[in-house]
Structures are given as C-alpha cells and as structure tokens.
C-alpha positions as CSV (number, residue, x, y, z in Angstrom):
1,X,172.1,119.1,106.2
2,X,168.6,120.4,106.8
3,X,165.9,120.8,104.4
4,X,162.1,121.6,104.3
5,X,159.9,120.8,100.7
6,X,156.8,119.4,100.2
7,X,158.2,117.1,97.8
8,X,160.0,114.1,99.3
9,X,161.7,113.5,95.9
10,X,163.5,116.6,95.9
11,X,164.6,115.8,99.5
12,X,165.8,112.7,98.3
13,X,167.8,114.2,95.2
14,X,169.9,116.9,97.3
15,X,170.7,113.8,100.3
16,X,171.9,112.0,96.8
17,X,173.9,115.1,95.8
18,X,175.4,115.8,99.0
19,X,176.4,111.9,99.8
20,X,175.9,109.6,96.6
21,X,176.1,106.4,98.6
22,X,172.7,107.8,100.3
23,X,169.9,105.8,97.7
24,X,167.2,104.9,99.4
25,X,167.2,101.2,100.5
26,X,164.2,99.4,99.6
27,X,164.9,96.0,100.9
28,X,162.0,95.9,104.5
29,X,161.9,92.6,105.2
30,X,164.7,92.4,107.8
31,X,164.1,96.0,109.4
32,X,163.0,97.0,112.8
33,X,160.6,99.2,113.1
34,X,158.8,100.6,116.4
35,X,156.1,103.1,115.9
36,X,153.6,104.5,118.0
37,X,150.6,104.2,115.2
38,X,149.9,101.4,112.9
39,X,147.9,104.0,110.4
40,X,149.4,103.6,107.3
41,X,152.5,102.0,108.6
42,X,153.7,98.6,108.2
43,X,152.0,94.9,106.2
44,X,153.6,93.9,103.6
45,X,157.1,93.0,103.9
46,X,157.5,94.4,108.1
47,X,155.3,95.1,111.0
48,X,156.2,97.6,113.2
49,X,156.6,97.2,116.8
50,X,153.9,99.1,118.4
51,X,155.0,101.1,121.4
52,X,153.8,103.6,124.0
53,X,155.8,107.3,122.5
54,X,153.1,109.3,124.9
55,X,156.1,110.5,126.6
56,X,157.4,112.5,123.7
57,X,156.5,115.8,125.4
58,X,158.4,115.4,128.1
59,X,161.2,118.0,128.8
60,X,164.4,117.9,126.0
61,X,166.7,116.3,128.2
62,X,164.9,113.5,129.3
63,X,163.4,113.1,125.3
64,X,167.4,113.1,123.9
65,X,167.8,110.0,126.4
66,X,164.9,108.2,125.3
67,X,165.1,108.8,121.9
68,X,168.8,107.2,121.9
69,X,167.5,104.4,123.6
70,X,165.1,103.6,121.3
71,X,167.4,104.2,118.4
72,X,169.5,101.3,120.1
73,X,167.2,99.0,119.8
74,X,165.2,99.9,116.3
75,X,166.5,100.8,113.0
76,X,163.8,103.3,112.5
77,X,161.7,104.8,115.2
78,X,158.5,106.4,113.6
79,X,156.4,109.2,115.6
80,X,152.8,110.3,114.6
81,X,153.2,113.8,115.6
82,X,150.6,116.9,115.7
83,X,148.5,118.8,114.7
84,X,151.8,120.6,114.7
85,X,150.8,124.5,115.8
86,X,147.6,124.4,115.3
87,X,146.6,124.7,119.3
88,X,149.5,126.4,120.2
89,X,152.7,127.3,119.3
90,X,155.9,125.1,119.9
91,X,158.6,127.2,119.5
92,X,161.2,126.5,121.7
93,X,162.3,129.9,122.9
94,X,158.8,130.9,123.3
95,X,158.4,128.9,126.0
96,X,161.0,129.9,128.1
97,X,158.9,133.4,129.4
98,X,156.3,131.7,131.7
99,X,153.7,128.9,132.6
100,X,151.3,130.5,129.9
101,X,154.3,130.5,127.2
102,X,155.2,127.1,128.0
103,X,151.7,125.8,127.9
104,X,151.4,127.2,124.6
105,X,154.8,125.8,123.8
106,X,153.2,122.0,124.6
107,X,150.3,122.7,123.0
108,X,152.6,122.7,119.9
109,X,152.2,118.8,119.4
110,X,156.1,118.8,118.7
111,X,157.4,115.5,120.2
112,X,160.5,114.1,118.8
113,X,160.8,116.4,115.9
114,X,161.9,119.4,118.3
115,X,165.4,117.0,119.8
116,X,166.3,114.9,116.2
117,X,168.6,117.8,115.6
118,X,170.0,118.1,118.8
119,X,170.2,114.2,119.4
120,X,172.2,114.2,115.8
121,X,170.1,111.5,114.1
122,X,168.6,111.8,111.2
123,X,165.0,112.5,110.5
124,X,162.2,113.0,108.0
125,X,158.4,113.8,108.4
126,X,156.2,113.1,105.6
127,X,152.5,114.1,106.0
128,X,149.3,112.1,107.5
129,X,146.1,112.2,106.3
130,X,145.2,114.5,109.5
131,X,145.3,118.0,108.8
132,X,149.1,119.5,110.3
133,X,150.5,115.6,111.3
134,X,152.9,114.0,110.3
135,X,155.1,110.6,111.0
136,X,158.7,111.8,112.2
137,X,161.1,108.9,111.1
138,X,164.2,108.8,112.8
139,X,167.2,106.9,112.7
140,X,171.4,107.2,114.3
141,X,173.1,108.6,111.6
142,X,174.6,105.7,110.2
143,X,174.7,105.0,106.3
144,X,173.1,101.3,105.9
145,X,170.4,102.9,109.0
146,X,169.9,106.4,107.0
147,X,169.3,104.4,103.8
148,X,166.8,102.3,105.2
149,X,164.8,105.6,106.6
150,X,165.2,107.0,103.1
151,X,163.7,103.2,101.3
152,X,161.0,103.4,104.5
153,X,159.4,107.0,104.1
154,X,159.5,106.8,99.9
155,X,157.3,103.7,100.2
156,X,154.7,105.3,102.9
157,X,154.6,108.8,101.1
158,X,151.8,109.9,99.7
159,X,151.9,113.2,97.4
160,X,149.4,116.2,98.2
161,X,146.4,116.3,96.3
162,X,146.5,118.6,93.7
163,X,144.0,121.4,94.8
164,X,145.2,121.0,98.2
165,X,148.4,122.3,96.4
166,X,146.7,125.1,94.1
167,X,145.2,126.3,97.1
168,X,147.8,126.6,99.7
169,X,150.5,127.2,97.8
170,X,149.2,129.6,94.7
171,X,148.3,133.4,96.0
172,X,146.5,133.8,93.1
173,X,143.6,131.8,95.1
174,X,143.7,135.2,97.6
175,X,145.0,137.4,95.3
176,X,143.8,137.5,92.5
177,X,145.2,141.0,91.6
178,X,148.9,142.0,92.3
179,X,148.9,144.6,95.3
180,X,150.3,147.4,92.7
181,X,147.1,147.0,90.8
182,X,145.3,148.2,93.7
C-alpha cells in the first residue's frame, strides 16, 4: 500500500482498514532505534542509537544493501532527510540523461526514502521543523516491527501549524477570484 497526506491520522486509519491487526504500538521502552539526528527524536522511554547515515546517497544498489543491514540489527531505522527538491530535483529517471541530470538528481536530498519501496520495508516520513525535511522511519515489514514504527512516528508527529496550512493548501490565498471570473 502507498499513501501520501499531510495528516498522519488518516495514514494511520486506511493501514487500520487495510490490516486491522496494524494499531500502532505504543510500548518504546524495549525498542531499537538508530537514527542519524537526535533532534526531536528519542528521551523519554528510548534513546536512539546515533549513527553515521551520510552514506544515504550513494547509488540504489549499494543503499538496498545497507539499508537491510541496518534493518537487521534495529527495529526502526530513522533518517533526517532533505530539503527534499528544493536544490535540485531527485527524480529517479531524471537522472539517468547525464552528469548535469544526475547532479541535479543528488541534489534532491532523497536518501533512503528513494529504495524503502524497492527494498520492501515499510516506511513513513513525518515532517521536521526545517522547511522540505523530514524523518524517513523504516522498518522490515513485519507486523510486531510495522506496529512499533506506527506507535514511534504518532508520538514524534507534530501537526502543521494552522496558517502554514491556509496558506499552502487554500488557492484562495493566490486566487482570490475563480479563473472564469476573469
């Protein structure tokens, strides 16, 4: 299943509806946890292990391998990723044309969030307080491991801010007249 919304609620209710047994978990205190950023992430009931991820932009292959590795020895692995295609543009088949395409392509900021589908774990971003980041939290698809991720990212999310809503999301802030009234 694959879903985008800026509500992780929502996200959470169609995982329920497809797979009841899929409720977030919200028992920490005996996960494992390794994270390359301790903003926002961890006290409490678990501290993350803090490891080097600055290889996440190396070539698909060689990311797939890694990121199965890791998954082996965490239940979560959680990825501060971005800005997301604010410097360039990380689209996969975009950087298959040249140097200058794939330079663009890296300049993406898309580490682990461009293999978790290809890998087949399961993953979910929720936003940073940085403009277009995001922490990527993975897992191997695994019930107990999914639910875990599910009980993990509902505790760290933090909801937009209303008028950060209102004013990406309503066109009425750029439009304030339909384009027939014109």
């Amino acid at each position: 299943m694959g879903c985008i919304s800026k509500e992780l609620k929502l996200i959470e209710r169609l995982i329920e509806a497809d797979n009841p047994e899929l409720t977030p978990d919200l028992e920490l205190r005996q996960l494992k946890v390794i994270s390359d950023s301790v903003e926002g992430i961890g006290g409490g009931e678990f501290k993350p292990q803090i490891m080097d991820l600055s290889f996440k932009n190396a070539p698909r292959e060689k990311l797939i391998s890694k990121l199965s590795g890791l998954l082996d020895e965490a239940d979560v692995l959680i990825s501060k990723e971005g800005p997301i295609d604010l410097d360039g543009f990380g689209d996969s088949v975009l950087g298959h044309h040249d140097d200058f395409t794939r330079a663009l392509q890296d300049r993406g900021n898309k580490g682990f969030i461009r293999v978790a589908n290809i890998a087949g774990v399961t993953a979910i971003t929720i936003p940073a307080k940085e403009f277009a980041t995001g922490y990527v939290f993975m897992c191997h698809s695994e019930v107990p491991k999914i639910k875990k991720l599910l009980g993990l990212a509902s505790r760290l999310y933090v909801p937009n801010e209303k008028h950060f809503d209102r004013y990406f999301s309503d066109s009425k802030e750029y439009f304030p007249r339909q384009f027939g009234d014109l």
